[in-house]
Backbone bond lengths (Angstrom), bond angles and torsions (degrees), N, CA, C in turn:
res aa  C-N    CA-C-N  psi(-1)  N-CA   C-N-CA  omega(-1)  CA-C   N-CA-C  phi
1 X - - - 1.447 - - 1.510 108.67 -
2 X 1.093 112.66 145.47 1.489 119.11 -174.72 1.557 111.05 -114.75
3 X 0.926 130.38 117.83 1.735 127.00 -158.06 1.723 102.68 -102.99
4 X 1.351 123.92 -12.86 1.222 118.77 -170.07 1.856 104.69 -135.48
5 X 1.599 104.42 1.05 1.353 88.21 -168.91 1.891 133.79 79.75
6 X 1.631 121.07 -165.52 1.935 96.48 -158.31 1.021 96.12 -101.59
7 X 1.997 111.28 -33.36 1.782 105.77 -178.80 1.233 89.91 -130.95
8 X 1.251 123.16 152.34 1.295 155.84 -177.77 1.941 119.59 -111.39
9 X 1.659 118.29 110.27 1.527 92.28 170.48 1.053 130.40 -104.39
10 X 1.502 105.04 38.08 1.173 113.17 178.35 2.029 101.51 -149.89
11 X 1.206 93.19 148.93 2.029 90.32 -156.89 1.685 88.34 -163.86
12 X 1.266 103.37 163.44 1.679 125.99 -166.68 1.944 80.91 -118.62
13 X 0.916 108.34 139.95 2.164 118.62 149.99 1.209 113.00 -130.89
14 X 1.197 129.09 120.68 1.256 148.59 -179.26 1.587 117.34 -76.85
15 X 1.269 125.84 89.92 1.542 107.41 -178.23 1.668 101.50 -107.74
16 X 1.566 86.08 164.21 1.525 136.50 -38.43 1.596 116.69 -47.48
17 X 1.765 86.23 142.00 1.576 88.57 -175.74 1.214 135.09 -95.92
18 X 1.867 104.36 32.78 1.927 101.38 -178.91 1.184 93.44 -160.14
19 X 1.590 133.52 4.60 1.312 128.14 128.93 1.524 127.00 -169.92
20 X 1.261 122.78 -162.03 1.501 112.97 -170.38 0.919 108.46 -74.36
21 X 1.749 146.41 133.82 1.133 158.26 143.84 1.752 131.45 -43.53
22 X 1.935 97.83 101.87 1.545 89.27 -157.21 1.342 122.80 -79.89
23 X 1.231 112.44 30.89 1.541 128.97 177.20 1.405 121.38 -63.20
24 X 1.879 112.15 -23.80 1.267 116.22 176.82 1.460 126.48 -102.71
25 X 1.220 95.73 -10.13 1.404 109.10 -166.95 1.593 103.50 -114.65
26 X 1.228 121.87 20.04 1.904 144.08 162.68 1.274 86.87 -105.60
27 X 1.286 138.82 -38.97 2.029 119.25 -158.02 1.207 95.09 122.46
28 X 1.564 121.48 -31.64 1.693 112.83 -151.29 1.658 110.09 -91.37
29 X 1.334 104.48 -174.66 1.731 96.07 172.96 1.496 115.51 -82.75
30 X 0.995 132.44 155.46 1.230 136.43 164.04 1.993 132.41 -25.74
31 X 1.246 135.45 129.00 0.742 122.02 -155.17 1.583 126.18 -103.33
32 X 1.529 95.73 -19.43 1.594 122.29 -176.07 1.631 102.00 -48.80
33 X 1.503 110.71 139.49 1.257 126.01 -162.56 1.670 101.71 -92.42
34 X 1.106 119.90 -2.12 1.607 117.88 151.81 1.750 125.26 -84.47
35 X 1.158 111.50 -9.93 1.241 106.81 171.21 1.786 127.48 -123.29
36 X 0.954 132.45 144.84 1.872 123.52 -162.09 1.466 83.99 -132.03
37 X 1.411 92.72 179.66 1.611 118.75 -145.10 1.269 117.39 -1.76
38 X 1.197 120.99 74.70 1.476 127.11 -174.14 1.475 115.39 91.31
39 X 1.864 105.78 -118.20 1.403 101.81 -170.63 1.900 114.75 -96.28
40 X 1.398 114.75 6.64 1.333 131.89 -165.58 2.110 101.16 -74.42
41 X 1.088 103.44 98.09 1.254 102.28 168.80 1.342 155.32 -51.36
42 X 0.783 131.87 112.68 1.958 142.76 -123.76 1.722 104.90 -100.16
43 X 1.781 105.40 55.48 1.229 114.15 -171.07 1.612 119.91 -48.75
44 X 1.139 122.21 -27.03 1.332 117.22 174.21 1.803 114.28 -57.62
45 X 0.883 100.08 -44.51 1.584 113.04 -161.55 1.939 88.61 -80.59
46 X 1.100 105.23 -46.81 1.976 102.76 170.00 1.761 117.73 -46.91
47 X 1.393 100.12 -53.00 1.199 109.41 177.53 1.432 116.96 -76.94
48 X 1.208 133.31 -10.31 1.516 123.90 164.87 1.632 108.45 -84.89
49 X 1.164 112.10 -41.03 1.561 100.60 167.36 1.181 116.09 -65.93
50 X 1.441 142.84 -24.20 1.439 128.07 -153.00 2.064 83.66 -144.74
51 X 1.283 125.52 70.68 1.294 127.46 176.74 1.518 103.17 -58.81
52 X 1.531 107.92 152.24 1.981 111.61 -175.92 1.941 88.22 -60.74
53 X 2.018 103.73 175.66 1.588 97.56 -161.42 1.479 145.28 46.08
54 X 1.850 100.33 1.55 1.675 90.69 164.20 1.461 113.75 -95.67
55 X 1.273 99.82 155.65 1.142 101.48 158.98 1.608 127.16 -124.22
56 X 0.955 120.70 178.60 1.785 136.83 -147.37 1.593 107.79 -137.95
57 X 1.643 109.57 130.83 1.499 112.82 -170.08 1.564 87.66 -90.74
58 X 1.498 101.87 142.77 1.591 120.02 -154.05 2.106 85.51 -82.09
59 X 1.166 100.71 109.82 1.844 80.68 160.11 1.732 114.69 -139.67
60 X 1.602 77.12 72.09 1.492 110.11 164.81 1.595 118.23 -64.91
61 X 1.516 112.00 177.75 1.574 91.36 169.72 1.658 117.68 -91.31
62 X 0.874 134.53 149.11 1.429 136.50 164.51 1.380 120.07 -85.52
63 X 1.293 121.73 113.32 1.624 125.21 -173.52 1.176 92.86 -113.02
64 X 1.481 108.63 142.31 1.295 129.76 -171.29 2.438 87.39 -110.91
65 X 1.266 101.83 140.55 1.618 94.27 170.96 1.912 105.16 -136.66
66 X 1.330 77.69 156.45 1.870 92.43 -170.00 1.900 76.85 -79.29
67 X 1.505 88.16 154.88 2.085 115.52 -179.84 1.816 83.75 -96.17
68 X 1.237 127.72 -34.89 1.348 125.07 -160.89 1.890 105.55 -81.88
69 X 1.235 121.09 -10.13 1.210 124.56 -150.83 1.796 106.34 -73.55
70 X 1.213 108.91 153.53 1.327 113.41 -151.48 1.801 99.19 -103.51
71 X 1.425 141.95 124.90 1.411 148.03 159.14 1.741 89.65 -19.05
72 X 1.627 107.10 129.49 1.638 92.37 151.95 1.402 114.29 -84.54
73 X 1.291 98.41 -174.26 1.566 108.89 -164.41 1.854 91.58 -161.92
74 X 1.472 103.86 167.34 1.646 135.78 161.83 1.193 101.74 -164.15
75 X 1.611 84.70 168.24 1.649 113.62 175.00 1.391 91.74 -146.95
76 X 1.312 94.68 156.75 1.830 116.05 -156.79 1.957 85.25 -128.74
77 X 1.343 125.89 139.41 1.535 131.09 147.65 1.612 106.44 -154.86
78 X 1.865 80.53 146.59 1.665 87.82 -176.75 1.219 83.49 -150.43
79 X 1.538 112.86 147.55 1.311 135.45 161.05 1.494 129.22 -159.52
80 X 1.352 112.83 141.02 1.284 111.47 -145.43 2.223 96.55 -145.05
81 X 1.244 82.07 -179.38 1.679 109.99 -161.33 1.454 116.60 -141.75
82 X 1.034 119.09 120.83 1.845 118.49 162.51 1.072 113.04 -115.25
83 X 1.334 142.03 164.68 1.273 121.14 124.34 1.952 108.02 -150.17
84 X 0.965 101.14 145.29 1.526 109.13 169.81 1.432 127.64 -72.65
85 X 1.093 111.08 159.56 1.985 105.55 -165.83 1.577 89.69 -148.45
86 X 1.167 126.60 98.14 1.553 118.25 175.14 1.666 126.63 80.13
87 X 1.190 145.92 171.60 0.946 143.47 -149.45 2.015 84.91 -84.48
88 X 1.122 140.83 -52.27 1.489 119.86 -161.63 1.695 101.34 -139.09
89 X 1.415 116.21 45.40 1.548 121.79 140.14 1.589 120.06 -113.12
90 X 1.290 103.84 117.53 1.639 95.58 158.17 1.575 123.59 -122.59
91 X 1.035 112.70 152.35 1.755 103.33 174.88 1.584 98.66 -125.87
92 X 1.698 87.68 161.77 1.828 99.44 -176.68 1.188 102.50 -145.08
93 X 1.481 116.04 133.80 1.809 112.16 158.17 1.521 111.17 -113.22
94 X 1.438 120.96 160.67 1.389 120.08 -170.21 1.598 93.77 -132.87
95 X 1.213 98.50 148.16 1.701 97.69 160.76 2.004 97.99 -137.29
96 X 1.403 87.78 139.49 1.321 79.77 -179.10 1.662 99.12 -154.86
97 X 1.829 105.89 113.42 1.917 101.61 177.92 1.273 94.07 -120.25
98 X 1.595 110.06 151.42 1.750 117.33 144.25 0.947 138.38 -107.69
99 X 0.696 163.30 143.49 1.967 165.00 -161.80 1.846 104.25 -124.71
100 X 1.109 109.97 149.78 1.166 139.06 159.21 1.361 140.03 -147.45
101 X 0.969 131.41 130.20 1.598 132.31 -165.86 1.333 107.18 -152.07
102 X 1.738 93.58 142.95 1.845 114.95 154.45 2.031 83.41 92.71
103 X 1.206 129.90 4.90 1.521 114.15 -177.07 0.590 137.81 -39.89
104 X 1.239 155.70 146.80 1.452 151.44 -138.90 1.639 94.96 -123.64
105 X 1.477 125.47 88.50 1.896 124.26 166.09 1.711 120.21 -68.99
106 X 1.366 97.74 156.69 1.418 82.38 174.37 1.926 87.03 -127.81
107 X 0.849 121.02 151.14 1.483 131.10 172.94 1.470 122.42 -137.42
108 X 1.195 110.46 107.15 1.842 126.23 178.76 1.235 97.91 -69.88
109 X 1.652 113.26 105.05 1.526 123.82 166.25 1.876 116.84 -80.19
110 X 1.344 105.70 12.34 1.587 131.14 173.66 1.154 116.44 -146.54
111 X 1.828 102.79 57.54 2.028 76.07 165.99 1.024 131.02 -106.30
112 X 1.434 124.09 161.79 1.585 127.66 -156.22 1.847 87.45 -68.13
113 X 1.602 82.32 152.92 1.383 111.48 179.65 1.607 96.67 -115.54
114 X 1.082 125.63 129.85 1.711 139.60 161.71 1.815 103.98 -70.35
115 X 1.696 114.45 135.93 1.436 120.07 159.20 1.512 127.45 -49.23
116 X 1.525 97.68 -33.32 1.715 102.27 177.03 1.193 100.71 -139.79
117 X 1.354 113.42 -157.56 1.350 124.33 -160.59 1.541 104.84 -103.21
118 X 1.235 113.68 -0.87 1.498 120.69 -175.53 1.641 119.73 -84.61
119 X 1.294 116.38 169.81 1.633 107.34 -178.86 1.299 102.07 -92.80
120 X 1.450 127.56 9.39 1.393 141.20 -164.25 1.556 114.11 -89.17
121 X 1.414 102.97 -40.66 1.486 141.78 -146.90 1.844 102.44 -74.68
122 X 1.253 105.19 137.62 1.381 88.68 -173.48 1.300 135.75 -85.79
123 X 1.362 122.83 162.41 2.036 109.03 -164.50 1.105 101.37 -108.67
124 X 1.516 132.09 123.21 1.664 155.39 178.91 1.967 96.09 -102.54
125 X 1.314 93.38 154.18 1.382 99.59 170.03 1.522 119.50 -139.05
126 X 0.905 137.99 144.44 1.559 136.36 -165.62 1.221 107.54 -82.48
């Protein structure tokens, strides 16, 4: 199912868009070339990439869904016990399970892989 369709003229961009920007995590301000003095967004430079009337090829995720798939559901039970023994003992037992079924997963059959081991490091996709 496709929820947005092939191009979109209207779209979210995330900067930076292929990994975390180590501008914050040195002390300093941020470094990404869409935003100036810190976190204040650097509309000129937005608007030459993305001019009013463009539009943008949607590369959202595409979920494919089973026709057979079942409503989820739970059930919640708890039950429990006190009892007092004298003016300042008490005891308590609790029981408490949840259940869930039929959930609805989502699974990225492409997910970005980072260059290193850092949150810095940049994300490639196959």
């Amino acid at each position: 199912m496709f929820s947005s369709g092939r191009n979109s003229s209207s779209f979210t961009v995330q900067f930076p868009t292929n990994s975390g920007d180590p501008g914050p995590r040195a002390g300093t301000v941020p470094t990404e070339a869409m935003l100036h003095n810190g976190s204040v967004l650097n509309r000129a430079a937005i608007d030459a990439l993305f001019p009013p009337g463009a539009t943008q090829r949607n590369v959202g995720t595409v979920r494919f869904d089973n026709p057979d798939r079942q409503n989820a559901w739970s059930r919640q039970y708890s039950l429990g016990y006190e009892r007092q023994f004298g003016a300042s003992l008490g005891v308590g037992i609790d029981f408490i399970r949840s259940e869930q079924r039929a959930q609805y997963m989502l699974k990225d059959l492409n997910p970005g892989r980072r260059s290193t081991g850092l949150a810095t490091g940049t994300v490639t996709r196959w």
